[in-house]
C-alpha positions in Angstrom: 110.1 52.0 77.5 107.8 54.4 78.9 105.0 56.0 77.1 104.8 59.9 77.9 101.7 61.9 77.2 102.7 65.3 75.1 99.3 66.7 74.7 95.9 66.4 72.7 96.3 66.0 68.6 94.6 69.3 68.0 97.9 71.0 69.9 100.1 70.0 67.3 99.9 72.4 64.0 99.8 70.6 60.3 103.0 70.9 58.8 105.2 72.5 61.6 107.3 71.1 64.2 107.0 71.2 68.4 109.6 71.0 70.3 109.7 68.4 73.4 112.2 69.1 76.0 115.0 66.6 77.6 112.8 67.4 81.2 109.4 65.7 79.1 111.2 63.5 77.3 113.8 61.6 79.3 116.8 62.6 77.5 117.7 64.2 74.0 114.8 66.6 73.1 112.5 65.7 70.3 110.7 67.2 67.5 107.0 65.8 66.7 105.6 67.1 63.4 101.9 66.4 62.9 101.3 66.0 58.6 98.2 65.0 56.6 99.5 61.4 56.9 100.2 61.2 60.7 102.4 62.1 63.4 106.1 61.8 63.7 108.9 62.3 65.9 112.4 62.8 65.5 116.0 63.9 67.7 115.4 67.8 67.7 119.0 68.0 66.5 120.2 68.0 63.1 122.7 65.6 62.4 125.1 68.5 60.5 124.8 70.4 63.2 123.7 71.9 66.6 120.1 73.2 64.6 116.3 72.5 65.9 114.5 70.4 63.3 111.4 71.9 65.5 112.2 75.0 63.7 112.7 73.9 60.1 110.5 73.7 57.0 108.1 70.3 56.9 106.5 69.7 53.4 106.0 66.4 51.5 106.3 64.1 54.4 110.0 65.7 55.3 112.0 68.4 57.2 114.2 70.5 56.5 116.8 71.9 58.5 116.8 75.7 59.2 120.7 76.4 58.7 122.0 74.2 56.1 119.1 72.9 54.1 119.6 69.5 55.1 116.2 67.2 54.5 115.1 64.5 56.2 112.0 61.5 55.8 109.8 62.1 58.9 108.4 58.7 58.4 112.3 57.1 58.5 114.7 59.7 59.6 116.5 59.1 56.7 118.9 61.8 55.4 117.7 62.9 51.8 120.5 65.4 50.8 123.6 67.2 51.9 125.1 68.5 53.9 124.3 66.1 56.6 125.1 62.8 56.0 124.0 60.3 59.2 120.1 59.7 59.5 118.3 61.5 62.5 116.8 58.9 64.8 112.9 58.6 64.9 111.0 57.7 67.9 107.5 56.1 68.5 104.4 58.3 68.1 100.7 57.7 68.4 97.6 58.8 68.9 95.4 57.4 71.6 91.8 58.5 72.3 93.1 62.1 71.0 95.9 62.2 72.8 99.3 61.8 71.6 101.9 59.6 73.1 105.5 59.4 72.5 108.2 56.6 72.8 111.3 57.4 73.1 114.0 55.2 71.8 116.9 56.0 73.5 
């Protein structure tokens, strides 16, 4: 698995999501969110439905989905509450020397 760089730290807000494209990332587009506690990266998608998590709310180490309310653990991926019920897949994220650098695990 090949290690992409997605930009310096500093380009990714505290408590939002960025969206990385299918052309940057190899395949399904991801969403990197950037909290107090680190960085983490996630399918874009929401498992309900055809939503960007890049777009939804992130607060307490989660997101939440911008049409149904669906949360999810940023750290795990896990699904914390209806209506989606399948986790969304995380991917590997770190910061190196400033930069950032993603994993994709597909």
């Amino acid at each position: 698995m090949t290690r992409i760089d997605i930009g310096a730290e500093e380009d990714f807000p505290l408590e939002e999501g960025v969206y990385i494209g299918h052309e940057k990332t190899g395949g399904e587009p991801i969403a990197v969110f950037r909290t107090d506690e680190g960085i983490y990266a996630l399918n874009d998608r929401c498992t309900h439905g055809n939503y960007s998590l890049s777009e939804g709310w992130v607060e307490d180490g989660t997101v939440e989905c911008p049409k149904h309310a669906s949360s999810f653990c940023l750290a795990n991926g896990k699904v914390l509450n209806l209506p989606a019920t399948e986790d969304a897949p995380t991917h590997t994220v770190e910061v190196v020397d400033g930069r950032v650098l993603l994993t994709p695990q597909f």
